[in-house]
N, C-alpha and C positions, 0 to 999 in steps of 0.2 A: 504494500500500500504506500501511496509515493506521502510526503507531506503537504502536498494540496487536497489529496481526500481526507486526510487528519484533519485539517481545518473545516473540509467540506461539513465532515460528521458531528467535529467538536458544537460547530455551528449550528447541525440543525437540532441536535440534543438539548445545548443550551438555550436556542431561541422558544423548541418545545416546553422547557421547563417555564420559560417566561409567559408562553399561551395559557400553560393550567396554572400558575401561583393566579392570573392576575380574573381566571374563570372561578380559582378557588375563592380571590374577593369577592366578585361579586357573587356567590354561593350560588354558582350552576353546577350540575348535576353530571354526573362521570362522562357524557355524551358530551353537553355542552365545555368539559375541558378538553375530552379530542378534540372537538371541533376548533378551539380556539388554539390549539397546539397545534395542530396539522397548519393551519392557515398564518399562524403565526414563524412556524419552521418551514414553509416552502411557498408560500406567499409571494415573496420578494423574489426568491428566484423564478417561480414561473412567471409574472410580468418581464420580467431578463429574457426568458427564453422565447419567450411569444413575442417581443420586439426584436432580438436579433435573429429568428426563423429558426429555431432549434426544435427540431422533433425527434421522438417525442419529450417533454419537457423534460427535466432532470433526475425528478421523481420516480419517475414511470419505471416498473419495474424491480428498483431498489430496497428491496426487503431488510435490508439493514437499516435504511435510512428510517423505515415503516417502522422496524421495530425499537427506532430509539425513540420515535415520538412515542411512542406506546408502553417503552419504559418511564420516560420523563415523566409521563400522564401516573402511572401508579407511584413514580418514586414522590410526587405532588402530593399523593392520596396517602400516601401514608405517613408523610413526615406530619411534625404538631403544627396543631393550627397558629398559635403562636409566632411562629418560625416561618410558616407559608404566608401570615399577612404582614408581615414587618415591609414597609417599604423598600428597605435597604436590599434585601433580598431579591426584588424583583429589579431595582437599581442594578445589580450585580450580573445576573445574567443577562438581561436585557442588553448594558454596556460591553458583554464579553461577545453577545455574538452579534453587536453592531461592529466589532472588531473581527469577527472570522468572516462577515456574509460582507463587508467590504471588498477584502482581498479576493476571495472567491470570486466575486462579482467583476472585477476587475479582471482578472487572471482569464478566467474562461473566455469573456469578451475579445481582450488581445488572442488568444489563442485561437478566435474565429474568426481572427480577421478586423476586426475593427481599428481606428484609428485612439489613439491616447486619450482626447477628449472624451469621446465618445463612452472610451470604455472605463473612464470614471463617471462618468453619468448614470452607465450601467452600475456600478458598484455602488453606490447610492441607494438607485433603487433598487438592488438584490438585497442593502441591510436594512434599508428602512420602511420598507411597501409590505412585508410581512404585520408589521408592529401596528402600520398606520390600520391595514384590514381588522386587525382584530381588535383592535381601541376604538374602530367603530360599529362594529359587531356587537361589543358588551359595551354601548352607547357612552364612549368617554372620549375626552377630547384629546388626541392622539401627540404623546413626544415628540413629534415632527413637528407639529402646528403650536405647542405650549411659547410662551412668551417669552422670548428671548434663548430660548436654551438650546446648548449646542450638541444637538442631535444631529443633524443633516451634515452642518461647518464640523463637527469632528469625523464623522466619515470622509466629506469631501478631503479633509486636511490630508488623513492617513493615506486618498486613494492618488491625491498628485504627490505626495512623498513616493508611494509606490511605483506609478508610472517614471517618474526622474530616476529611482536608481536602477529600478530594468534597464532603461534606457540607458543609463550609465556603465553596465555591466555586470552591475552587483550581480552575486548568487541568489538565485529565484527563493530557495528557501530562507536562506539571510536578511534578504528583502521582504518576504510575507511578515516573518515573524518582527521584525523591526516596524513595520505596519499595523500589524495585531496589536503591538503591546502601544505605538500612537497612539490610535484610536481610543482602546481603552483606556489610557492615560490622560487623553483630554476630555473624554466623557467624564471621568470618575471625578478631576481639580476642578473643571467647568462647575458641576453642582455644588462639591464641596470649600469652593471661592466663592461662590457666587458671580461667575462670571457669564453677562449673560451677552445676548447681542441686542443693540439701539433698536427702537423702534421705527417706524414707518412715519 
């Protein structure tokens, strides 16, 4: 298994555990946590795949990727409730796999051919269009749209550090993970600074 499907899996595990913590809030029922896990783990990348013609989408198929939303879903269900509604909690994974579904996002895009802009655009929405689905699903107003916060700007940040040291020559794995840990690095200070972005 190379270290972009490590980030693939790490990513859609953790993005699943952020669909059921935040189905566990609002106290939907074992169904409505898959549902908000599966769309919250492959959300973002199916809008990727359906914009740049990829058939069939990423998913399709992948029984392992299936069965980690389906672990995530019961390791939700069984941790305390305590523990599954703490904010911080959801904080954490949410931030870790806006830092794996970036690079991914990125990475597969160049590898089809796209140009650098482009395929940071893609990586955007492969981290952020999962989160946005299911924050509207369990009717809340979605980290992408919140006031000032740097949801989007910490992706974007991580995915042109990315594209410049590809482009550079860096090692693909040295370059992921130096991206990974960006991202979640400016997600995590961002909240905990309070630093936000100016208004409109």
């Amino acid at each position: 298994m190379s270290w972009l499907q490590y980030i693939s899996y790490s990513g859609i595990f953790v993005f699943a555990l952020t669909g059921a913590l935040k189905a566990r809030v609002h106290r939907m029922d074992i169904f409505g946590g898959v549902v908000l896990a599966f769309v919250t783990a492959y959300g973002g990348g199916t809008v990727r795949d359906l914009l740049i013609g990829v058939r069939p989408v990423n998913w399709v198929n992948d029984y392992l990727a299936l069965g980690l939303v389906v672990l995530a879903v019961v390791s939700v269900f069984l941790i305390s409730d305590k523990l599954a509604r703490l904010p911080v909690t959801i904080f954490l994974t949410d931030a870790a796999g806006l830092g794996f579904f970036t690079v991914l996002g990125i990475q597969r895009s160049l590898d089809m051919g796209l140009n650098s802009g482009y395929a940071i655009v893609m990586g955007v929405i492969t981290a952020t269009f999962g989160g946005l689905l299911a924050d509207i699903i369990s009717n809340t107003v979605p980290d992408l749209l919140k006031k000032g916060e740097l949801y989007a700007t910490a992706s974007l940040a991580g995915g042109i550090t990315q594209v410049i040291l590809t482009r550079s020559g860096v090692a693909e794995n040295t370059t992921l993970g130096i991206c990974v840990f960006l991202v979640v690095t400016i997600r995590i200070l961002s909240k905990w600074k309070r630093i936000y972005l100016p208004e409109i």
